[in-house]
C-alpha positions as CSV (number, residue, x, y, z in Angstrom):
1,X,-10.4,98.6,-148.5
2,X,-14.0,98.4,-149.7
3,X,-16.8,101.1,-148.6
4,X,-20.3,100.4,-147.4
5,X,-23.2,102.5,-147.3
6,X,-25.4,102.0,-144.4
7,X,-29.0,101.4,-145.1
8,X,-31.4,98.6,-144.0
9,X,-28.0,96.3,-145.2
10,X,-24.7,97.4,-146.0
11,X,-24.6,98.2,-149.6
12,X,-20.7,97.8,-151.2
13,X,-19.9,101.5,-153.1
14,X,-18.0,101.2,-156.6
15,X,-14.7,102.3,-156.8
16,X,-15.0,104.4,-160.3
17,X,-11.8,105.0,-162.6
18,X,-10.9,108.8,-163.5
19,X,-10.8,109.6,-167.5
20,X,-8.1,111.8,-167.2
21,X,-5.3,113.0,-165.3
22,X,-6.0,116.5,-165.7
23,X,-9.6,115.5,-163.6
24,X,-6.8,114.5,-160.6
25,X,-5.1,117.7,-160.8
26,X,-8.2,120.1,-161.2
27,X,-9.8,118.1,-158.0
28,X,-6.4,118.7,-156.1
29,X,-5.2,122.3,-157.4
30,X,-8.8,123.5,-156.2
31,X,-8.6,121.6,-152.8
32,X,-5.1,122.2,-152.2
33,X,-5.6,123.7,-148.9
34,X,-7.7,121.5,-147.4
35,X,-5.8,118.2,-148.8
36,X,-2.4,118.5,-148.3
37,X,-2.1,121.9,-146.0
38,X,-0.6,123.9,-149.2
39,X,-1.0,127.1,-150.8
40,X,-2.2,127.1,-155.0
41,X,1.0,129.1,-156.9
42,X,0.6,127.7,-160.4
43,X,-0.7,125.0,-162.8
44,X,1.7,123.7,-165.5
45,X,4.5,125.9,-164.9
46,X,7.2,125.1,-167.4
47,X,11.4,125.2,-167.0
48,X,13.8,124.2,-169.3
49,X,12.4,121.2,-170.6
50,X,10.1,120.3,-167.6
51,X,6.6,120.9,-167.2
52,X,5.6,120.7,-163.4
53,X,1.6,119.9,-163.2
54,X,1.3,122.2,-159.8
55,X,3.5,124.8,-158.3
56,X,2.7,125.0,-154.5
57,X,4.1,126.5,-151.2
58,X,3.7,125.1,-147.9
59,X,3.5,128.1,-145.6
60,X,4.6,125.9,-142.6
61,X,7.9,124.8,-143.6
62,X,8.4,127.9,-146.0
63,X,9.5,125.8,-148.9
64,X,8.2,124.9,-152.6
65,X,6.1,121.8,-153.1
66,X,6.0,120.2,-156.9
67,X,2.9,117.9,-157.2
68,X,3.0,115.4,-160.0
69,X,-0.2,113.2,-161.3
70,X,0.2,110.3,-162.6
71,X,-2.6,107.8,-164.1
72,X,-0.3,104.9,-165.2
73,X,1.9,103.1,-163.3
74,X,5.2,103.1,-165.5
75,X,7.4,105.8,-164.1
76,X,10.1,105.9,-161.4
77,X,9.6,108.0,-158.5
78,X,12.9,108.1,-157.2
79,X,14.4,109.3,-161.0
80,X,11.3,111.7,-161.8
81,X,11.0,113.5,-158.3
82,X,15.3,113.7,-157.9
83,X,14.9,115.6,-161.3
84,X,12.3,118.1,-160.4
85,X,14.1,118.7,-157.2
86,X,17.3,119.5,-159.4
87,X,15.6,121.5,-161.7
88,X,14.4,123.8,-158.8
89,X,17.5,124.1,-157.0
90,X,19.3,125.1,-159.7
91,X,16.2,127.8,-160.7
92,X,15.9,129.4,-157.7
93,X,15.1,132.9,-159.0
94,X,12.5,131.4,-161.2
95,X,10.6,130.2,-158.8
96,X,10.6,133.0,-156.5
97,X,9.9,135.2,-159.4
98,X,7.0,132.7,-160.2
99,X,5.8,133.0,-156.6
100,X,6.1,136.7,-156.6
101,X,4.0,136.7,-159.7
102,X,1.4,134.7,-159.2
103,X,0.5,135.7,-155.8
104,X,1.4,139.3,-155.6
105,X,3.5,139.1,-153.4
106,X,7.6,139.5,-152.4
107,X,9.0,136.4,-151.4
108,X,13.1,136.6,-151.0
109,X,15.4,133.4,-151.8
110,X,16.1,134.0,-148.1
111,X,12.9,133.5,-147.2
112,X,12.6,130.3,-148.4
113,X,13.9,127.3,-146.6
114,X,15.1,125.0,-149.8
115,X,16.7,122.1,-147.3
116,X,12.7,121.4,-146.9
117,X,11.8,121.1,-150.7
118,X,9.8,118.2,-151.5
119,X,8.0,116.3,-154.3
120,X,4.5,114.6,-153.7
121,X,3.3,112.0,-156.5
122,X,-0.9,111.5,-156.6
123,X,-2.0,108.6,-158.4
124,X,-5.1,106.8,-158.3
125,X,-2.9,103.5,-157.3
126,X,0.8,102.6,-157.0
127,X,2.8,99.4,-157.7
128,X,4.8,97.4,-154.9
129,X,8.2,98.6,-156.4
130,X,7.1,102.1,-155.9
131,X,5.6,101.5,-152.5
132,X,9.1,100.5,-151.9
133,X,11.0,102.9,-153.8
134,X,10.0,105.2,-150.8
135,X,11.3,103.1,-148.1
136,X,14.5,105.9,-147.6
137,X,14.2,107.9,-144.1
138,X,15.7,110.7,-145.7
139,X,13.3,110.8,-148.8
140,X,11.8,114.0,-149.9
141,X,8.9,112.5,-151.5
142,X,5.8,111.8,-151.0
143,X,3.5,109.0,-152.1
144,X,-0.4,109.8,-152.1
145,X,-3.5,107.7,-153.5
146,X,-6.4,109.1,-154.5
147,X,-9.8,107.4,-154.7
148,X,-13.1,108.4,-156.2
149,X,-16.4,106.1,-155.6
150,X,-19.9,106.1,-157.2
151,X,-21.3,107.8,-154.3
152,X,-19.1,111.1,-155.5
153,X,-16.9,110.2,-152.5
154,X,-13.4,110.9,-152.7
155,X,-10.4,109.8,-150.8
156,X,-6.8,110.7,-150.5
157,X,-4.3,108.9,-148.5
158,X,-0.7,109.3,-148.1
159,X,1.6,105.8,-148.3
160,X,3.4,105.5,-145.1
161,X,7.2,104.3,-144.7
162,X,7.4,101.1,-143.8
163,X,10.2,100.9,-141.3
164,X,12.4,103.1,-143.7
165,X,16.3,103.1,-141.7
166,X,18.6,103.2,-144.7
167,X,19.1,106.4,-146.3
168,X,18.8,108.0,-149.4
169,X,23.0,108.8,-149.5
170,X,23.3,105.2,-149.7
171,X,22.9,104.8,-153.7
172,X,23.7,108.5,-154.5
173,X,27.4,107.3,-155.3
174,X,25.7,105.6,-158.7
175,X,24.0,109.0,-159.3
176,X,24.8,112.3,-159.2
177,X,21.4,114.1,-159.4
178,X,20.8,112.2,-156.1
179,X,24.0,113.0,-154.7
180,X,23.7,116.6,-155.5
181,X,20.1,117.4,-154.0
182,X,21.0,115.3,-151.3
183,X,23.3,117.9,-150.2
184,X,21.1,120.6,-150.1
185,X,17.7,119.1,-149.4
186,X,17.3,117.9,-145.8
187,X,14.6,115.4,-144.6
188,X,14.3,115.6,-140.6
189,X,13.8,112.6,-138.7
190,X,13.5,112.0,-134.9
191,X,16.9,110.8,-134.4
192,X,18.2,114.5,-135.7
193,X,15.8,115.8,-132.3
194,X,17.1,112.9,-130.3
195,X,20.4,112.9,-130.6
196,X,20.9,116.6,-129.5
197,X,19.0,116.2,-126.0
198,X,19.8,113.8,-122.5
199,X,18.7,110.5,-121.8
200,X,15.7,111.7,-119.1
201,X,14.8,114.1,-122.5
202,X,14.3,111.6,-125.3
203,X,12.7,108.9,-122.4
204,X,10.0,111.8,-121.7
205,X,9.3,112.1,-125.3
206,X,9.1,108.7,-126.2
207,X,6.6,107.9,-123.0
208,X,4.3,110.9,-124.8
209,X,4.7,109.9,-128.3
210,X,3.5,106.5,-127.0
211,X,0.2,107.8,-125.7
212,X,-0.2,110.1,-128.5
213,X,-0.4,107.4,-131.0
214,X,-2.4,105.6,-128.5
215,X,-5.3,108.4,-128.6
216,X,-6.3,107.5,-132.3
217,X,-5.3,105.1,-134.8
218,X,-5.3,107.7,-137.1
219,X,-2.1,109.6,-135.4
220,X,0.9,109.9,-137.7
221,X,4.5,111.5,-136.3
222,X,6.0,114.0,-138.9
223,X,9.4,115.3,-137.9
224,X,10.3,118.7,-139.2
225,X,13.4,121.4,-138.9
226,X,12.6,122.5,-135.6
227,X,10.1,120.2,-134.4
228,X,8.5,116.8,-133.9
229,X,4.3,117.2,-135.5
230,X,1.7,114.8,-134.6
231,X,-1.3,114.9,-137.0
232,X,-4.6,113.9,-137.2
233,X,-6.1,113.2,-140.5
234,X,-3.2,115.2,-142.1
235,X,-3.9,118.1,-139.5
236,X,-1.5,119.0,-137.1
237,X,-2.7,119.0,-133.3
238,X,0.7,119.3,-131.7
239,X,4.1,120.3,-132.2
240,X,7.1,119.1,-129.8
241,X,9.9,120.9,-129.3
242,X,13.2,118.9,-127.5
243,X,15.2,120.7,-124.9
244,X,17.6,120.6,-123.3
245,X,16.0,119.5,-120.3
246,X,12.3,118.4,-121.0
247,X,9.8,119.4,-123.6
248,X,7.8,122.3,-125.2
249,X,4.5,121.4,-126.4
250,X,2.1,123.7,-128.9
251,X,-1.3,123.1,-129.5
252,X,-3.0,123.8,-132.8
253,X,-5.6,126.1,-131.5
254,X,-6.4,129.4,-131.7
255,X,-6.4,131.6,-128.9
256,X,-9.6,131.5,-126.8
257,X,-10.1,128.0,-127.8
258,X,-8.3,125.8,-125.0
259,X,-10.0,125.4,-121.9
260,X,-7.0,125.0,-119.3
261,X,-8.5,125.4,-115.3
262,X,-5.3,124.7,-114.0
263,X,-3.7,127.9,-116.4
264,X,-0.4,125.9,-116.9
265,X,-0.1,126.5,-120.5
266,X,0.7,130.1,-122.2
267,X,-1.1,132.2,-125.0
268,X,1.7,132.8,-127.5
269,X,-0.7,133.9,-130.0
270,X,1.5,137.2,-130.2
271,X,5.1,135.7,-129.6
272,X,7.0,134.3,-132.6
273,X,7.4,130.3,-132.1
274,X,8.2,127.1,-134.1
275,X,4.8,125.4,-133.4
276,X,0.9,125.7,-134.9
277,X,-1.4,127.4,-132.7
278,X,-1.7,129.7,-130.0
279,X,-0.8,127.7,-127.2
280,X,2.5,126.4,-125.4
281,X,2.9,123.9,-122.6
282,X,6.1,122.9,-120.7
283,X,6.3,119.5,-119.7
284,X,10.0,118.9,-117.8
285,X,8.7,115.4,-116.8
286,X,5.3,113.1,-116.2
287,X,4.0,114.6,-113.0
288,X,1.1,116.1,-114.7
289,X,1.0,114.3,-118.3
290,X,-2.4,113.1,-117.5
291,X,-3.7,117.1,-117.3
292,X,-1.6,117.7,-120.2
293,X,-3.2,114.6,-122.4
294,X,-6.5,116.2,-121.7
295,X,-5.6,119.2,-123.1
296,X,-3.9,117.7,-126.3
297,X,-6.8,116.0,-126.6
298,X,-8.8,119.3,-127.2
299,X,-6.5,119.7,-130.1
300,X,-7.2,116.5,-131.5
301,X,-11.1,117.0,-131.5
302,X,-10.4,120.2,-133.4
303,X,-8.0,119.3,-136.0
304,X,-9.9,115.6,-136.7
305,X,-11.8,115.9,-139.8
């Protein structure tokens, strides 16, 4: 998509080329936080024979993240980020040891949740056989472009699913470095939250998620362990929890922050839960959705960038 800056006339801003690949990782190891929602472990940690660009940890999830950066366009995403996965689940120690290390801290292998291990590729562009590569609803990778203009603007975006239903399992017969990190590594969708709740359950979750992605084209769903996220410019504003009967909802906001007249949500700033922020609603059916919306929608203008 082309970018304009706004003067007297729209003026069309140059998409420049980066010289290196190591000017993609130093822009994204430094940023880490704010990009992707991860916490900096370690550049070019090498294993065996592999040399992983960035080390990271994603303090939501509790799980390692390997970034890779790529400037050409010949490699295969599914072969590359299967091995890297392999190489960590069969180096556990070393990478808690490298954790450990590098942030002085004392992470335990129980601490971590492995099932949630992923790989993210960031490339300045991506051919149509890897765009499609992806198309797995059980894939732990993750496809991101990253732009840089004339106007030192930069952009990262993540390549969405298109209608991904077959899953990953399906060619892991042919290979066994699928096949085995398939059986460890776990990639939540909505069905695994569906299919464990009633009819009047996933019908009340469904009429939400619609007017969630309503609110602002920029809304993406990501399903996790114990909970359905809805972000906002890779922030998330919400967390759903499915019950048995109804829903829980959590807002990403810190306590203090929501303003709530009617008082129906709860400050759980101090309470262990599964969701971001400091807030929790119960919704067991639409009677007040509207109320509710406006409160999500508090969230939203928070966690918008």
């Amino acid at each position: 998509m082309p970018l304009f800056n706004i003067g007297k006339k729209l003026e069309h801003v140059k998409e420049t080329s980066f010289k290196f690949e190591r000017e993609i990782q130093q822009l994204t190891e430094q940023n880490l936080r704010i990009l992707l929602r991860l916490d900096f472990i370690r550049s070019e940690f090498s294993l065996n024979s592999f040399r992983i660009d960035t080390l990271a940890f994603d303090p939501e999830s509790k799980s390692f993240v390997i970034i890779e950066y790529k400037r050409d366009k010949n490699f295969s995403v599914i072969d590359q980020g299967y091995a890297y996965l392999s190489l960590m689940l069969n180096n556990k120690a070393d990478f808690i040891l490298e954790f450990n290390e590098s942030l002085n801290q004392s992470l335990k292998r129980t601490d971590v949740d492995w099932t949630q291990s992923r790989v993210i590729f960031v490339s300045p562009a991506f051919t149509t056989y890897q765009r499609e590569a992806i198309n797995f609803k059980d894939l732990p990778i993750e496809l991101w472009e990253v732009k840089k203009f004339e106007n030192n603007t930069i952009s990262y975006e993540q390549i969405q699913k298109a209608s991904a239903k077959e899953s990953i399992k399906t060619i892991s017969r042919s290979d066994n470095t699928v096949e085995a990190v398939s059986k460890e590594v776990k990639v939540f969708t909505e069905q695994d939250h569906l299919q464990k709740v009633d009819f009047e359950t996933r019908e009340l979750y469904e009429n939400l998620k619609e007017r969630l992605l309503n609110m602002d084209d920029n809304v993406t769903v990501q399903p996790k362990k114990q909970t359905v996220g809805f972000k906002i410019d890779n922030n998330v504003f919400c967390d759903i929890v499915l019950q048995g009967k109804g829903l829980k909802i959590y807002l990403n906001l810190k306590s203090g922050e929501l303003q709530d007249p009617k008082n129906i949500s709860r400050d759980v700033s101090n309470v262990g839960h599964w969701g971001n922020g400091s807030y929790e609603i119960k919704l067991p059916d639409l009677e007040d959705i509207d109320y509710i919306l406006s409160l999500i929608k508090q969230s939203i203008r928070k966690n918008k960038v």
